[in-house]
N, C-alpha and C positions, 0 to 999 in steps of 0.2 A: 698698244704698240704703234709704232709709227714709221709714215715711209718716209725714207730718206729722197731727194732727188740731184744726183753729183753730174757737174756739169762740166765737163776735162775737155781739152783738144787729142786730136785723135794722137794714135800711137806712130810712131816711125814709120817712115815710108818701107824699109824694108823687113816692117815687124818687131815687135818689143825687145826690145834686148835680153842677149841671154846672157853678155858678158858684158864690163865695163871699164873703161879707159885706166880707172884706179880702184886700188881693194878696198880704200879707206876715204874715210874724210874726218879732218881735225871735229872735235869735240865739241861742242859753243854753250857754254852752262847758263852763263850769262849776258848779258846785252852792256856796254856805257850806260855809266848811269844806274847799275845795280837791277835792274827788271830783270827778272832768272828767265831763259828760256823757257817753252812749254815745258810745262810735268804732269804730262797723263799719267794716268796709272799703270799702264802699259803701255806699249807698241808690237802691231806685228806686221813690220817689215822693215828688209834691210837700209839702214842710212845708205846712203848713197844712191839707192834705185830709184830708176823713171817713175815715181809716183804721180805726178799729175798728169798721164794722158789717162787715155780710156779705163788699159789696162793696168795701170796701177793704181787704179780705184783710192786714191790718198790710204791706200791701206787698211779702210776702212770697214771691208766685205766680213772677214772675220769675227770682228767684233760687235759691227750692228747685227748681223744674224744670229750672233751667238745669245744676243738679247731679245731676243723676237723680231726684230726690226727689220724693215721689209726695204732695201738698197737698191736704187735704178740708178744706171751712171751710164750718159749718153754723149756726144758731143754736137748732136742736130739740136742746134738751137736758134735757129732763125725760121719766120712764116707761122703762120694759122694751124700748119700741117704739121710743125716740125714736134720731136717726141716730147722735150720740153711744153712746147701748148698742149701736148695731149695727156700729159702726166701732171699738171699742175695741179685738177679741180680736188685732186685726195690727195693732193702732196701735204705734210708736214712741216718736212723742212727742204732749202734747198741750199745747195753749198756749191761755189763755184769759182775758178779764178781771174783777177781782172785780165789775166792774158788771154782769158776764153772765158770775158761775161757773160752770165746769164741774164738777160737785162730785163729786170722786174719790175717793169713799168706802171703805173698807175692802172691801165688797163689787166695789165696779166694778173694784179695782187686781186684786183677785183674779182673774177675768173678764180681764186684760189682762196676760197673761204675758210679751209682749214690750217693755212700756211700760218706756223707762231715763228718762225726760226729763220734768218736768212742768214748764213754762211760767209765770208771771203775765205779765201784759203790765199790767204796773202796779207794785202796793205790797201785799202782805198775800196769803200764801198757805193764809187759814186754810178757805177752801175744800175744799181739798187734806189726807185723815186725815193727819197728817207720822208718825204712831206706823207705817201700816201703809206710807208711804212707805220709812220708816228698815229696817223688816223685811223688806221686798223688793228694798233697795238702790235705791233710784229717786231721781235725782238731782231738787230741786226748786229751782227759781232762781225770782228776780224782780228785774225792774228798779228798785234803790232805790234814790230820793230823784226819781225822776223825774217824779213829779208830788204830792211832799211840800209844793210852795210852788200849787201849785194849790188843794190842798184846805188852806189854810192861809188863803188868799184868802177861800174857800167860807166857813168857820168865823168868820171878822171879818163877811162879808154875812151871816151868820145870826144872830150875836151881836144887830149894829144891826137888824136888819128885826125882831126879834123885840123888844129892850127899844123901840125906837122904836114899833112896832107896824105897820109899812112895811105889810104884804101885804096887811091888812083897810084902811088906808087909800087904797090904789089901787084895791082893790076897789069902794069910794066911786065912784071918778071913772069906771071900767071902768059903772057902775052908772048914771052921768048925776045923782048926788047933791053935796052939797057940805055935809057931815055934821061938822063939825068939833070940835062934841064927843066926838061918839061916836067918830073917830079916837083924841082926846088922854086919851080915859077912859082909856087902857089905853097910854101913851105916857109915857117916862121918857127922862133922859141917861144913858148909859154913863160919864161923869166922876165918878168918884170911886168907882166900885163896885169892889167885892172879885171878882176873878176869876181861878178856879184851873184849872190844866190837869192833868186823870190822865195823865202821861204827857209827858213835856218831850224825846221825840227828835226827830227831824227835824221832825215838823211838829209837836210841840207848842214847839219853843224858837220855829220859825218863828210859831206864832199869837202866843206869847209879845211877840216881838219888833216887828211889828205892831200889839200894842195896846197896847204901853210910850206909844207920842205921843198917846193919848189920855185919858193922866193917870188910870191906872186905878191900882188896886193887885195886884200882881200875885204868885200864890200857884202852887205846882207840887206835884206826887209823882212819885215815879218811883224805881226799882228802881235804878236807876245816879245818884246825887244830880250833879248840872250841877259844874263849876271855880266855886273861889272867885269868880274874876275876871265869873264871867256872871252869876251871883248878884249881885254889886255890882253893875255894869253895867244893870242892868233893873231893880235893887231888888227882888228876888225874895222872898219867904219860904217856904222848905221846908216840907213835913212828910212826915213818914215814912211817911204810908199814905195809902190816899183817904178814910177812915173820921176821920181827924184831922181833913181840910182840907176836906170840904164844910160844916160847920156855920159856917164863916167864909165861903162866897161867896157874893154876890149872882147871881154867873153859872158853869157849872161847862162845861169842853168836853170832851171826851173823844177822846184823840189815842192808844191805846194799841191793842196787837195782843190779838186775838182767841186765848184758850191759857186752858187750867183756870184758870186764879189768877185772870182774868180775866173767862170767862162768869158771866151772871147777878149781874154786882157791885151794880147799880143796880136792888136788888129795892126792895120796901116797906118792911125794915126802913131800911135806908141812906137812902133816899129821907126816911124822918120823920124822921132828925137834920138835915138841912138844912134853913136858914130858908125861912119861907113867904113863897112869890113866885121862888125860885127859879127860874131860866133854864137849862135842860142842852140842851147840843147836842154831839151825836153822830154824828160821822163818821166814825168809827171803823169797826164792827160792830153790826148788831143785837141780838147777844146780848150784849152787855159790860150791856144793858137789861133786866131784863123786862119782856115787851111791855106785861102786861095792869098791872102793877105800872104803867107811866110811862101807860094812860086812868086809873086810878083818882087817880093825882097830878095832873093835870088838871083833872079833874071835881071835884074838892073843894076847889082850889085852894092842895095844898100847893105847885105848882110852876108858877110862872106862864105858862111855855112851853115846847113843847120841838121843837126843827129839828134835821134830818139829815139825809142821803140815802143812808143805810143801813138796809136791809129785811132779812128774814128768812121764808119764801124769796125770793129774787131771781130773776124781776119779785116783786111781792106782789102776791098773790090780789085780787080787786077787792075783798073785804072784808074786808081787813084791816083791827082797828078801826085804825089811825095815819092812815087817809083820810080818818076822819070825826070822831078824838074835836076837842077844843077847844081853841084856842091853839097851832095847831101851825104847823110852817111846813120842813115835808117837800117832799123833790124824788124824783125817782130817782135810782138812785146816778149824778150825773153829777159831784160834786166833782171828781175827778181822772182826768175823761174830756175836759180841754177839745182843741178843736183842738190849740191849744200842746202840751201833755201829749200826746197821742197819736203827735206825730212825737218826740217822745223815747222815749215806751216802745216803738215801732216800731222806731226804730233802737236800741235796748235788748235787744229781743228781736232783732231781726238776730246783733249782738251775740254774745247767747249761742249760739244757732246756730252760728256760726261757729266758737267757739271749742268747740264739743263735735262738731263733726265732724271737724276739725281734730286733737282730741286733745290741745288743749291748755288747762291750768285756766280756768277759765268766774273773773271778779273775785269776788275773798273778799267785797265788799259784797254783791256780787249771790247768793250762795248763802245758803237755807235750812236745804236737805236734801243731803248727801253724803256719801259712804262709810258710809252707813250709822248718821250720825248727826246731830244738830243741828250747822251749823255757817257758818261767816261769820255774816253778818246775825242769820240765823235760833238762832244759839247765845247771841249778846247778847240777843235780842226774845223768844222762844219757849219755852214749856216744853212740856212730851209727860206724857200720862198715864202712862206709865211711870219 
């Protein structure tokens, strides 16, 4: 038998919910591009509930117990002390989401000699070292595309609140003003602007596709160049790097995994080839950033805003500067945490459960890390320091 070990953010501040804003949520059988949502073989719990903090145990509790399987789900995961470092050395498996890593570092995997199984209940397992994963043989899955059109959603509200200047102008009204200057000083259309995505897989073709009707012009990178036919289709224009395509956008979003080629792209130098007034928004990862790199583009106004809801660490310290430089328009990471999104990466992670107690292959999309090397997902998306 084996232990589980679920690593959630805690539950509402005023307590798990007993009720919820709606009775339902649409259906999602399938994903673009034909990949069927998860299909466990059951579920037990209701779509639409809080499943990923504490107390919605991804819904899990019923059915691993019902098989013997021994379920710890915590949200203290940071320190020497915290219940994560104290439950690792018998852990199994550990499942956790990048809005609330469990970050299974080189050292923790070491410390965790029984661990075959590492979890995402989500999208992006860069949490997870994958180099000391691969050397230890530890299989790493995650639920992909499961909530690729959530944080695609997220990326279009950020683009508009930000050229628009949304957040400072409800601030106005939250404030009892009716400032209407001061709103449109900093208030533009998104029609007509140039806007490039790093990164055009799931959810960069999905933001893509999204702001084709709003008569933009639309620019990509990407390691794997899109079919002719999408290219026509959306009017695309390639380029071969991200270093080619930012000094042509007005707005730049960043949709790519977090992997060496990757960190620290959006330092200072990159950053001052793109036009001033610039818009970057980042959903991605915090490090694809550098942090102190995107207050000094801010504060000088090479870059007119910049929204995410991806931090470094997760939570972020109460001072991080991203809470208080200027023109920003930061969340926590909740892009691909909605209610919707949650009962698919729930039954996603069932899912794979299933099929690794089972002993039979876990879906090629959904694998990172296996046998010891990159692979599914993670061999198209991912590089390794080695």
């Amino acid at each position: 038998m084996a232990k589980v070990l679920c690593v959630l953010y805690d539950d509402p501040k005023d307590g798990y919910p007993t009720s919820y804003a709606r009775d339902d949520i649409p259906i999602i059988a399938s994903y673009p591009g034909g990949q069927t949502a998860p299909t466990p073989k059951a579920i037990d719990f209701t779509p639409g509930a809080l499943l990923g903090s504490v107390s919605g145990e991804l819904g899990l509790r019923a059915y691993l117990e019902s098989q013997g399987h021994t379920l710890v789900v915590t949200s203290d995961k940071e320190g020497e002390n915290s219940v994560l470092d104290q439950e690792l050395p018998d852990t199994d498996i550990v499942i956790s989401q990048p809005f609330w890593p469990a970050y299974l570092t080189a050292e923790r995997i070491a410390k965790a000699p029984n661990l075959k199984l590492a979890i995402t209940a989500g999208i992006g397992s860069d949490h997870v070292d994958l180099d000391a994963a691969i050397a230890n043989q530890i299989t790493v899955a995650e639920v992909t595309y499961c909530n690729s059109i959530s944080v695609a959603e997220h990326v279009v509200m950020m683009i508009l609140g930000l050229v628009r200047n949304y957040l400072p102008s409800h601030q106005v009204v939250l404030d009892g003003g009716w400032d209407i200057a001061d709103c449109v000083s900093r208030s533009y259309d998104l029609e007509g602007m140039h806007v490039g995505t790093v990164a055009a897989g799931r959810i960069g073709t999905a933001v893509l596709r999204r702001l084709a009707p709003f008569d933009v012009n639309l620019h990509y990178t990407d390691r794997h160049r899109l079919p002719e036919s999408i290219e026509r289709e959306l009017n695309l224009t390639f380029h071969p790097d991200t270093a080619s395509m930012v000094p042509h956008c007005d707005v730049v979003t960043v949709n790519a995994p977090l992997h060496p080629e990757t960190e620290g792209l959006f330092d200072d130098k990159l950053i001052s080839t793109m036009k001033r007034g610039t818009y970057l928004i980042n959903t991605a990862r915090a490090k694809i950033a550098d942090r102190d790199s995107i207050v000094r583009a801010l504060e000088s106004g090479q870059l007119a805003g910049y929204a995410g809801d991806v931090w470094y660490p997760q939570p972020a310290p109460a001072d991080h500067p991203w809470r208080t430089m200027p023109h920003h328009g930061m969340t926590p990471h909740i892009s691909g945490s909605s209610l919707s999104a949650q009962t698919r990466y729930a039954a996603g992670t069932r899912e794979i459960l299933e099929s690794f107690f089972a002993g039979t292959p876990i879906r090629d999309e959904y694998l990172i890390v296996d046998g010891g090397r990159l692979a599914g997902t993670g061999a198209h998306s991912y590089s390794t320091r080695s």
